[in-house]
MIGU-485293 format. One record per residue (C-alpha): residue in one letter; x, y, z; chain. Coordinates in steps of 0.02 Angstrom, whole numbers, plus 32768, in hexadecimal, padded with zeros to 4 digits. Example, Ala and Ser with C-alpha at 12.3 -4.5 7.8 and 13.67 -1.06 7.14 Angstrom:
REM residues 2
<node><aa>a</aa><X>8267</X><Y>7F1F</Y><Z>8186</Z><ch>A</ch></node>
<node><aa>s</aa><X>82AC</X><Y>7FCB</Y><Z>8165</Z><ch>A</ch></node>
END
This chain:
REM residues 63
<node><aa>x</aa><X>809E</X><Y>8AD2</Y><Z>7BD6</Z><ch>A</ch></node>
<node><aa>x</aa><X>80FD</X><Y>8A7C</Y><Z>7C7F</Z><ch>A</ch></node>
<node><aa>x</aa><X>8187</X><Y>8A13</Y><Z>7C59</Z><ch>A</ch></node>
<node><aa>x</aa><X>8190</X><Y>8972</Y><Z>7C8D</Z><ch>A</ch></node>
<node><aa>x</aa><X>8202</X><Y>88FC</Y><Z>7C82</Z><ch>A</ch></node>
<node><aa>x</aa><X>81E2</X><Y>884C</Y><Z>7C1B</Z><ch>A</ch></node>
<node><aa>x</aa><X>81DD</X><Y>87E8</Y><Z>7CCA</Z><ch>A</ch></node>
<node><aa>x</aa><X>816E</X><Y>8857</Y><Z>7D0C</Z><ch>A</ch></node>
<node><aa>x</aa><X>80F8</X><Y>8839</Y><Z>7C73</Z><ch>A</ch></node>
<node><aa>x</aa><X>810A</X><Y>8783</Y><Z>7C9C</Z><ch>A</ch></node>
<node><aa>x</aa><X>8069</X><Y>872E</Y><Z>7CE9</Z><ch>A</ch></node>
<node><aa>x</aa><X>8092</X><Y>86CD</Y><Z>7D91</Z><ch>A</ch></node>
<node><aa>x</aa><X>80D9</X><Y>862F</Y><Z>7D89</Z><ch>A</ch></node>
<node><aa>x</aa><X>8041</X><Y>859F</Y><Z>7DD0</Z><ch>A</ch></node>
<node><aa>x</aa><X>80B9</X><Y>8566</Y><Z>7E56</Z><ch>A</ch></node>
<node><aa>x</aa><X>80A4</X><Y>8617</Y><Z>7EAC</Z><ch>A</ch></node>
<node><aa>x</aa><X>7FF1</X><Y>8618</Y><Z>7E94</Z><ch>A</ch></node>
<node><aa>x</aa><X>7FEA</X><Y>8576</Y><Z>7F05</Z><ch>A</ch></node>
<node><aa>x</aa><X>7FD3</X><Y>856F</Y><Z>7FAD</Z><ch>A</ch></node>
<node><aa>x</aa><X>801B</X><Y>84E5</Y><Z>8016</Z><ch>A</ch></node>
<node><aa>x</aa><X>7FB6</X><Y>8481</Y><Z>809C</Z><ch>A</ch></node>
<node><aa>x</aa><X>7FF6</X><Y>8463</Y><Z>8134</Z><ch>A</ch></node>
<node><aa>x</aa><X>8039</X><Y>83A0</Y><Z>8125</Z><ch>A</ch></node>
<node><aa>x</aa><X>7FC8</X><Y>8312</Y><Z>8162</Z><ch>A</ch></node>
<node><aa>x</aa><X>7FDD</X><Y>8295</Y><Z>81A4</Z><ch>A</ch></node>
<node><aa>x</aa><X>7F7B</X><Y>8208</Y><Z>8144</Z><ch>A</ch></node>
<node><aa>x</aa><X>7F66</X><Y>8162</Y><Z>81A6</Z><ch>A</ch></node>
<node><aa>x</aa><X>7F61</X><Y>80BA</Y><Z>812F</Z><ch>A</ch></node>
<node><aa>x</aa><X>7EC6</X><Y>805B</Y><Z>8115</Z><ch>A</ch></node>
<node><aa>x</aa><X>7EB9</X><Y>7FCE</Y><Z>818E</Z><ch>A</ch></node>
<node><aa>x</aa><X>7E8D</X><Y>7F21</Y><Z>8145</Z><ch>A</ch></node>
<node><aa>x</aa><X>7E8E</X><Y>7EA8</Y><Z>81D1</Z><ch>A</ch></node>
<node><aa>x</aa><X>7DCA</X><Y>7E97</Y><Z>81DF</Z><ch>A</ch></node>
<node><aa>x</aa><X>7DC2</X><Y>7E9F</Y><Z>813E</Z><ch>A</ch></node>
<node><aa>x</aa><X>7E23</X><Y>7E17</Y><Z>80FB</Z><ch>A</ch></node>
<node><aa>x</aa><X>7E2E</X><Y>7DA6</Y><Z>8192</Z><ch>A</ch></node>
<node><aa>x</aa><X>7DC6</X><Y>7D0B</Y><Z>8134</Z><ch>A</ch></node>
<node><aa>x</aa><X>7E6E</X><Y>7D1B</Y><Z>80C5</Z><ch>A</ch></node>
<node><aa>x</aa><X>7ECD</X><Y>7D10</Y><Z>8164</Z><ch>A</ch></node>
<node><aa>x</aa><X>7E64</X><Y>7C6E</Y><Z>8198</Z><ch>A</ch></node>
<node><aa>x</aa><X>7E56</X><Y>7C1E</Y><Z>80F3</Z><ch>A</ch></node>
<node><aa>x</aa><X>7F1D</X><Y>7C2C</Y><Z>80EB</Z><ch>A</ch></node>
<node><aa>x</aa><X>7F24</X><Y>7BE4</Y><Z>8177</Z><ch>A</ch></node>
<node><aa>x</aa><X>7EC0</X><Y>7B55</Y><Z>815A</Z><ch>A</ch></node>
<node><aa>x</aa><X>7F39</X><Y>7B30</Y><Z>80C5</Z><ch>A</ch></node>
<node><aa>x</aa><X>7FC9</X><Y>7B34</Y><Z>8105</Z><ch>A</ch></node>
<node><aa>x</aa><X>7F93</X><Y>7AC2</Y><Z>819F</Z><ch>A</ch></node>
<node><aa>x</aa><X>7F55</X><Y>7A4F</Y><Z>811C</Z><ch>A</ch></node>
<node><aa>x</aa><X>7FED</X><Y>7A51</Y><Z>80AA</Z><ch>A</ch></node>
<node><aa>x</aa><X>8054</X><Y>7A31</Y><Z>8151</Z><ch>A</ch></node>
<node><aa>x</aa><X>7FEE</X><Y>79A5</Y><Z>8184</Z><ch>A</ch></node>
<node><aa>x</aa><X>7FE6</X><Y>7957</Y><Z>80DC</Z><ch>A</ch></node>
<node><aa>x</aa><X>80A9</X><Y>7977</Y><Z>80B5</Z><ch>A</ch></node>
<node><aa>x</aa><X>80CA</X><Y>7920</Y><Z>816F</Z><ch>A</ch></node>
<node><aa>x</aa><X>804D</X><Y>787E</Y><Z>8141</Z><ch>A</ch></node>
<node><aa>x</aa><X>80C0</X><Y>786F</Y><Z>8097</Z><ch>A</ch></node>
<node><aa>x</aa><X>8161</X><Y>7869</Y><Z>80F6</Z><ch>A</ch></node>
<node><aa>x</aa><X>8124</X><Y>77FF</Y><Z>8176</Z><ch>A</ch></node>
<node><aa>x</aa><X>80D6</X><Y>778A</Y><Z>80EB</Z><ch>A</ch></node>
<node><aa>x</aa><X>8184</X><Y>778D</Y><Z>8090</Z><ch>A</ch></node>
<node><aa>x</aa><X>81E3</X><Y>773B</Y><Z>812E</Z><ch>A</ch></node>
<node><aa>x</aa><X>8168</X><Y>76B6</Y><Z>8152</Z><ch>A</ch></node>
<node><aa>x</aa><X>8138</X><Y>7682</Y><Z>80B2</Z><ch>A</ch></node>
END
């Protein structure tokens, strides 16, 4: 019978089992065309809320 030694007996840890792939590079989703009704609803709001805010402060100091 050979002798072997108890890390020898040992089965092979996963990590060596594992083969690396080379690194990619992954580009992020892009979400302009996507989302732009957002982008135009937003703005729609915010020239609203500017206009409105204005017509208050214009209403304060003549009225």
């Amino acid at each position: 019978m050979p002798t072997t030694t108890r890390s020898q007996r040992r089965r092979p840890s996963v990590r060596t089992q594992q083969r690396r792939s080379p690194a990619r590079v992954i580009e992020p989703p892009d979400y302009t065309r996507d989302y732009a009704y957002v982008r135009r609803d937003l703005l729609m709001i915010a020239f609203w809320g500017g206009l409105l805010f204005a017509g208050m402060v214009v209403a304060y100091f003549i009225l």
